[in-house]
DSSP file (Angstrom, degrees, kcal/mol; ACC not computed):
  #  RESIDUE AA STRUCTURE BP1 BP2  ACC     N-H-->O    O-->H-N    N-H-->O    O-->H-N    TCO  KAPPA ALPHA  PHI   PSI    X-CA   Y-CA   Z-CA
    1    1 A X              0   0    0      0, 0.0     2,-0.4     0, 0.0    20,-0.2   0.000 360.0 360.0 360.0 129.5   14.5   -5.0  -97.6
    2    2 A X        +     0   0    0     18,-0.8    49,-0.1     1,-0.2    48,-0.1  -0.977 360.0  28.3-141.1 163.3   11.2   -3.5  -97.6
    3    3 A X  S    S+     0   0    0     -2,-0.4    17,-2.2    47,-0.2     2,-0.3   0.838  79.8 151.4 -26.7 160.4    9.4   -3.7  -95.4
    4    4 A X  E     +A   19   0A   0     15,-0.3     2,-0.3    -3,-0.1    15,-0.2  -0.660  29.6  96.4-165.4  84.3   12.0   -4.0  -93.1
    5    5 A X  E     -A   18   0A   0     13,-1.7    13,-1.6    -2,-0.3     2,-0.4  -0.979  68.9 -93.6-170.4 177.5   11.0   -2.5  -89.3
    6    6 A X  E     -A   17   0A   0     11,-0.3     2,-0.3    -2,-0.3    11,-0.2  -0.936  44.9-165.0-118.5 113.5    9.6   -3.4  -85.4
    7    7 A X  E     -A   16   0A   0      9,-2.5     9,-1.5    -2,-0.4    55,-0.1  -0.964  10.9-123.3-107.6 150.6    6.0   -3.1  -85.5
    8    8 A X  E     -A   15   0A   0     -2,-0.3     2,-0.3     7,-0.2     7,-0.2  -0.151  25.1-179.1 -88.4-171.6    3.9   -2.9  -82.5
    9    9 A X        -     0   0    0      5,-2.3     5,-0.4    57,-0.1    60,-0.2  -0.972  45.0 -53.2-171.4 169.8    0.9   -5.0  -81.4
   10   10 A X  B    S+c   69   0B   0     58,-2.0    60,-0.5    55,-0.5     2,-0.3   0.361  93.3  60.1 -69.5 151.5   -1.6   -5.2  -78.6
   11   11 A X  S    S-     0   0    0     58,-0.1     2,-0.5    59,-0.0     3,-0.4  -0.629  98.1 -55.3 125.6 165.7    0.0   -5.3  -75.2
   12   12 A X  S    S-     0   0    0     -2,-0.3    -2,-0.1     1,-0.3    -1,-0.0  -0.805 112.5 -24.0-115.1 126.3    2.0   -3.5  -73.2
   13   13 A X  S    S+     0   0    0     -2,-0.5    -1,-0.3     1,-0.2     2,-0.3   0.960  90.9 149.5  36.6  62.3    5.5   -2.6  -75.1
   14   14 A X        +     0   0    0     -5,-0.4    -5,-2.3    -3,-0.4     2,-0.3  -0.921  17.7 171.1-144.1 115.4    5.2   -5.6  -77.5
   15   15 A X  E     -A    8   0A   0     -2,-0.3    72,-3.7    -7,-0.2     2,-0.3  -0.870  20.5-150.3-127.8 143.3    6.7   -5.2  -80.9
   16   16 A X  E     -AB   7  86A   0     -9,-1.5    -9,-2.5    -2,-0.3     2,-0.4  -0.919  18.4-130.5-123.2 152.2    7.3   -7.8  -83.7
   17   17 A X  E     -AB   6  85A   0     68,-5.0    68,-1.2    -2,-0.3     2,-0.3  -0.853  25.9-174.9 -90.1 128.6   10.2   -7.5  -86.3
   18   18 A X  E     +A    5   0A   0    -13,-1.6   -13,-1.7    -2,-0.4     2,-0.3  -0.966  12.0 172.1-113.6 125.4    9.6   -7.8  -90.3
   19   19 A X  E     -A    4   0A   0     -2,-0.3     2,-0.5   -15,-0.2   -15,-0.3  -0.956  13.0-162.0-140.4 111.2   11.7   -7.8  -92.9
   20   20 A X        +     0   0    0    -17,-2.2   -18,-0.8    -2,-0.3    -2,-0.1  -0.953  20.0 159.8-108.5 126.7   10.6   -8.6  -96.5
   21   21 A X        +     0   0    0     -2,-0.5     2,-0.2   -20,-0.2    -1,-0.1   0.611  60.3  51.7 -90.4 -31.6   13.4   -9.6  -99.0
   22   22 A X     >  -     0   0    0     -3,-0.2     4,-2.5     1,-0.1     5,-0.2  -0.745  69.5-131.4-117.4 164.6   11.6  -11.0 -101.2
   23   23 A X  H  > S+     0   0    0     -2,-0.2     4,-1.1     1,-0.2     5,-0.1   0.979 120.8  42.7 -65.2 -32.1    8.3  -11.0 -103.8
   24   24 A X  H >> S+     0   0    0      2,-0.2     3,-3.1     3,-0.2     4,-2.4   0.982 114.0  57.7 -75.8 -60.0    7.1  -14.4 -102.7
   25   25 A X  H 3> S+     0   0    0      1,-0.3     4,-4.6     2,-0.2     5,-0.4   0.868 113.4  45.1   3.4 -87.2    8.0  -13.0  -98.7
   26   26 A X  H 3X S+     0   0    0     -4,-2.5     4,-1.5     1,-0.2    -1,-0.3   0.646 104.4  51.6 -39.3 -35.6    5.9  -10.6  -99.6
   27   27 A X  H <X S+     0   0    0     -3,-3.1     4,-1.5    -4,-1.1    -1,-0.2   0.660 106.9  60.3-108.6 -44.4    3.1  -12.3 -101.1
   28   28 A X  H  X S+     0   0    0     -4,-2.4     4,-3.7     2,-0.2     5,-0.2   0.948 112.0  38.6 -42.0 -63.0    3.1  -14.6  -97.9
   29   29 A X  H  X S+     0   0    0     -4,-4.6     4,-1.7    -5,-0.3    -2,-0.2   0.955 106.1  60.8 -67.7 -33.5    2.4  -11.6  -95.7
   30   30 A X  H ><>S+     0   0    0     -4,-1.5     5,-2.6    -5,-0.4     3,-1.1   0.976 113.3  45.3 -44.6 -63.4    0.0   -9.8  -98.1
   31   31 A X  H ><5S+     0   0    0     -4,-1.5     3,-2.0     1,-0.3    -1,-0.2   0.940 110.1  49.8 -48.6 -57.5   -2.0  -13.2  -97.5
   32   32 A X  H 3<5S+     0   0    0     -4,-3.7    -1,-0.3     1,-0.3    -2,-0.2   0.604 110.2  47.3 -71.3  -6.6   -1.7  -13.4  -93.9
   33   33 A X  T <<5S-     0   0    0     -4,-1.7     3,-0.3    -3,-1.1    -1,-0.3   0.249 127.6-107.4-101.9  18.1   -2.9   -9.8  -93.4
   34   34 A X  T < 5 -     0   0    0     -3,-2.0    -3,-0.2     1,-0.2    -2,-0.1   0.768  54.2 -84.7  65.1  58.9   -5.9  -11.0  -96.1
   35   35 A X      < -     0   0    0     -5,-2.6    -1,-0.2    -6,-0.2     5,-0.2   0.547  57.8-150.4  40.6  48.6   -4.5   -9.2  -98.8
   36   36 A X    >>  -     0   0    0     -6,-0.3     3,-2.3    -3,-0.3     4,-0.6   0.060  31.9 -91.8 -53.3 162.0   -6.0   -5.8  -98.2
   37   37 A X  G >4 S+     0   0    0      1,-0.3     3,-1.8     2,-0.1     4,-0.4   0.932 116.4  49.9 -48.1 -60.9   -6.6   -3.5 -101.1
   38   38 A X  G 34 S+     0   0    0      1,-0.2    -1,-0.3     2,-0.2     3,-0.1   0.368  84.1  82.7 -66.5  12.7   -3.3   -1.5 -101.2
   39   39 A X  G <4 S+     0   0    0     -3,-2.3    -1,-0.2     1,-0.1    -2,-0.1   0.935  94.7  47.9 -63.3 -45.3   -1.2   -4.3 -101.1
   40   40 A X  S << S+     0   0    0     -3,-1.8    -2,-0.2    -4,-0.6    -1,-0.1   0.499  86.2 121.8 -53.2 -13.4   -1.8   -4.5 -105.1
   41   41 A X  S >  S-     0   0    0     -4,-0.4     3,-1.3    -3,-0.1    -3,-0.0  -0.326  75.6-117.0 -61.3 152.7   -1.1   -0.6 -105.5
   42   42 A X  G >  S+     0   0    0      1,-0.2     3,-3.3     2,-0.2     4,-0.2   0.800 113.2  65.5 -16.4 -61.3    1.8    0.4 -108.0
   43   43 A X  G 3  S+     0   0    0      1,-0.3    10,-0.4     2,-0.2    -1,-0.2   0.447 108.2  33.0 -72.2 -17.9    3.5    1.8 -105.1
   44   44 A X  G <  S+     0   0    0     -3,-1.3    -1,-0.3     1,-0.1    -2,-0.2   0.000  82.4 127.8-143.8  20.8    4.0   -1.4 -103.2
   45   45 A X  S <  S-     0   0    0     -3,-3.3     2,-0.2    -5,-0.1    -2,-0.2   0.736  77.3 -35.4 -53.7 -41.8    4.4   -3.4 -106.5
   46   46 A X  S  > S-     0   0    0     -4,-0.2     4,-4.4    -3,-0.1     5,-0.1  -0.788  90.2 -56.5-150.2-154.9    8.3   -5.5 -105.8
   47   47 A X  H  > S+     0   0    0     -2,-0.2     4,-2.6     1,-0.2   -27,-0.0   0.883 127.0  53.9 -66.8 -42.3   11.0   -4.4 -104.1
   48   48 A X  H  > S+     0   0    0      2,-0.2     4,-1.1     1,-0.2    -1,-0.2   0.867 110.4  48.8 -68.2 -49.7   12.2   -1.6 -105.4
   49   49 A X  H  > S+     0   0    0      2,-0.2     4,-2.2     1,-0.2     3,-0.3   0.920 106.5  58.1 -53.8 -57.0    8.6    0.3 -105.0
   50   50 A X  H  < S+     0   0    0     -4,-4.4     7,-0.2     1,-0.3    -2,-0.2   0.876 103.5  50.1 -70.3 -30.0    8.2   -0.8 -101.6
   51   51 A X  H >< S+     0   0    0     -4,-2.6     3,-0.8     1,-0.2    -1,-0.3   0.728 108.9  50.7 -63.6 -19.0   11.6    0.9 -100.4
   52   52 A X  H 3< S+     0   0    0     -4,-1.1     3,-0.3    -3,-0.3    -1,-0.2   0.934 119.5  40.2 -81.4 -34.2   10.7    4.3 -102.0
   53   53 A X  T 3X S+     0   0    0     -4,-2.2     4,-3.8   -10,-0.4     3,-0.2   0.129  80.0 122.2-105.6  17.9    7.0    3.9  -99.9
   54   54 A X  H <>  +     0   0    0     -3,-0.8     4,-2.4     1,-0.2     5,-0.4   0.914  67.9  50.5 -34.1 -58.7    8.7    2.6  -97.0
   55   55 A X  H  4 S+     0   0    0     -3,-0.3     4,-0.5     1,-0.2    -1,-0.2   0.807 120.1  42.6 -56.4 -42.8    7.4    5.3  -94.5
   56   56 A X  H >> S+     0   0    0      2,-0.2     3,-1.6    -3,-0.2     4,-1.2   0.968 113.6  50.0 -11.1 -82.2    3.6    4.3  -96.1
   57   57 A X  H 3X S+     0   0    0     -4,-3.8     4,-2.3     1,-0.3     3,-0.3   0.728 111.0  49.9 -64.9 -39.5    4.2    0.9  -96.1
   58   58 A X  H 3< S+     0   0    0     -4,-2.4    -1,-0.3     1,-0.2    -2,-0.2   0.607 106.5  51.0 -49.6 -22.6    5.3    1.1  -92.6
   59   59 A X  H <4 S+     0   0    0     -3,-1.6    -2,-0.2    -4,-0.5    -1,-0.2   0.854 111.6  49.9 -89.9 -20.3    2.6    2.9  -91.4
   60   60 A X  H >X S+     0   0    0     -4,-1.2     3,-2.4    -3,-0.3     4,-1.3   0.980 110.7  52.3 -70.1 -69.4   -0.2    0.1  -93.2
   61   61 A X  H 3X S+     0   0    0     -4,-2.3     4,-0.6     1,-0.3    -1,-0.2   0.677 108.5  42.7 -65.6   5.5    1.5   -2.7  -91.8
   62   62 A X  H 3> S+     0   0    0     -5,-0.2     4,-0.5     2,-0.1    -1,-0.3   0.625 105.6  65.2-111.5  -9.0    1.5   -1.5  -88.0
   63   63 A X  H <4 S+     0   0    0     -3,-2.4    -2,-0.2    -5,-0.1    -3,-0.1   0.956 114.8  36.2 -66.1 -40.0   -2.5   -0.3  -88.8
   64   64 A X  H >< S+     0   0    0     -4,-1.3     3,-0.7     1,-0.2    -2,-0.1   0.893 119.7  47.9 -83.0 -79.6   -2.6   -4.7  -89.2
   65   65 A X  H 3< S+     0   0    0     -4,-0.6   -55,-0.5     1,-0.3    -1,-0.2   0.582  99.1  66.6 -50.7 -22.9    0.0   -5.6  -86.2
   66   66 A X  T 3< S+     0   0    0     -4,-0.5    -1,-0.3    -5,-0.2   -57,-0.1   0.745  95.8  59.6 -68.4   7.2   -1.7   -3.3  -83.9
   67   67 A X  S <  S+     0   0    0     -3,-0.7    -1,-0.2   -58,-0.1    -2,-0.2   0.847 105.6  52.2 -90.1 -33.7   -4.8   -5.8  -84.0
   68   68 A X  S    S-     0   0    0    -60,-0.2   -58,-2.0    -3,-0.2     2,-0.2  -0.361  83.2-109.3-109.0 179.7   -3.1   -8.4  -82.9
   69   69 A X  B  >  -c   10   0B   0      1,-0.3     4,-2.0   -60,-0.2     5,-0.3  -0.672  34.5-122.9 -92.2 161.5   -0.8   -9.8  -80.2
   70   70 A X  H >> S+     0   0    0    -60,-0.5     3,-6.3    -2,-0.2     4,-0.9   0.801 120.9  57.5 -54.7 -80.1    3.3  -10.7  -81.3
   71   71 A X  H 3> S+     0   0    0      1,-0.3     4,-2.2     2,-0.3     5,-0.2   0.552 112.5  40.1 -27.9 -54.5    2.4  -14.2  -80.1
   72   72 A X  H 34 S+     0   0    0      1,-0.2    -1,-0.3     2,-0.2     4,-0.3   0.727 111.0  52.6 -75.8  -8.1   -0.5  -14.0  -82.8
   73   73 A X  H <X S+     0   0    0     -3,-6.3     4,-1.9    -4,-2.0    -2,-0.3   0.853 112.0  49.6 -89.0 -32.0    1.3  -12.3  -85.5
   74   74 A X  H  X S+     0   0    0     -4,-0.9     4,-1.3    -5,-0.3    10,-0.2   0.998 105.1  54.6 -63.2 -62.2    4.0  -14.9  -85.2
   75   75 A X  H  X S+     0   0    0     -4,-2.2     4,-0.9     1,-0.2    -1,-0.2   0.570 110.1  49.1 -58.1 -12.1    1.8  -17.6  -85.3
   76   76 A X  H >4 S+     0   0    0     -4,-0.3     3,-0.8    -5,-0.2    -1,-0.2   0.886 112.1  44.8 -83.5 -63.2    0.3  -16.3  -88.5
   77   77 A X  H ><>S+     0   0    0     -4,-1.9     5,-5.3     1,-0.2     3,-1.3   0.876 110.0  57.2 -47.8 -30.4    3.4  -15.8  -90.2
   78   78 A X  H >X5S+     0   0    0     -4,-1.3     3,-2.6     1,-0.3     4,-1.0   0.980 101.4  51.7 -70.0 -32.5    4.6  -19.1  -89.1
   79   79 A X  T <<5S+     0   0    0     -4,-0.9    -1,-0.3    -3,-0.8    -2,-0.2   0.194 108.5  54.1 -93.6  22.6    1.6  -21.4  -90.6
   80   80 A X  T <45S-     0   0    0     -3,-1.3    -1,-0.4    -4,-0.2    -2,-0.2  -0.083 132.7-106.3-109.6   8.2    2.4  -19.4  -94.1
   81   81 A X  T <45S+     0   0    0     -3,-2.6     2,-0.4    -4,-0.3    -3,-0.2   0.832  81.2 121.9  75.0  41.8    6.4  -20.8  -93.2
   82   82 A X     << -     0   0    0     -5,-5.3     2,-0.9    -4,-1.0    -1,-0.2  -0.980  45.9-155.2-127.4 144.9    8.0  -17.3  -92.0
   83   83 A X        -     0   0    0     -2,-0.4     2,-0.1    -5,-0.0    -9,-0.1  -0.892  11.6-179.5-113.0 113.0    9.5  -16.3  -88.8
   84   84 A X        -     0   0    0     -2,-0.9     2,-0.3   -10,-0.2   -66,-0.2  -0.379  25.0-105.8-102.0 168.9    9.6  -13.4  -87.6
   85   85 A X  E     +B   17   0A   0    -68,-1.2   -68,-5.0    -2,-0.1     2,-0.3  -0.808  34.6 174.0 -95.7 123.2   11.1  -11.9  -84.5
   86   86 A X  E      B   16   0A   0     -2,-0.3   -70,-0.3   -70,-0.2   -80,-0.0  -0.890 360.0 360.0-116.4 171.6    9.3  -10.5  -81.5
   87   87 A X              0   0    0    -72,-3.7   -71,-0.2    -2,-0.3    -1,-0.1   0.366 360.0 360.0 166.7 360.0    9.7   -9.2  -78.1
């Protein structure tokens, strides 16, 4: 799974969990974080790409999650029909 980590977000010690298995997965969150440029790089192309650029790819997606609260990063992921984990 890539991404596949606990990122944080605004608050004190409040991290949400995301786990991409799949391209369409992916392609949900890419949308709900409004599809920033490097989602489209090579690097971060399917699956395979995104596990070799985890440490990258980790580091993008907590630049979005930090922005927000879990409680609003869930509720974004949910209205695109994903649920993710927080706490």
């Amino acid at each position: 799974m890539a991404p596949h980590g606990c990122y944080g977000c605004k608050g004190d010690d409040k991290w949400v969990a995301i786990a991409i298995s799949t391209n369409a997965e992916w392609g949900a969150l890419c949308r709900v974080m409004g599809n920033p440029g490097w989602t489209k790089e090579e690097r971060f192309s399917d699956q395979f790409n995104r596990s070799q650029n985890q440490d990258e790819l980790d580091k993008l997606i907590a630049g979005w999650t930090k922005n927000f609260t879990h409680y609003e990063v869930m509720h974004k992921l949910q209205e695109v029909g994903w649920l993710p984990a927080f706490f």
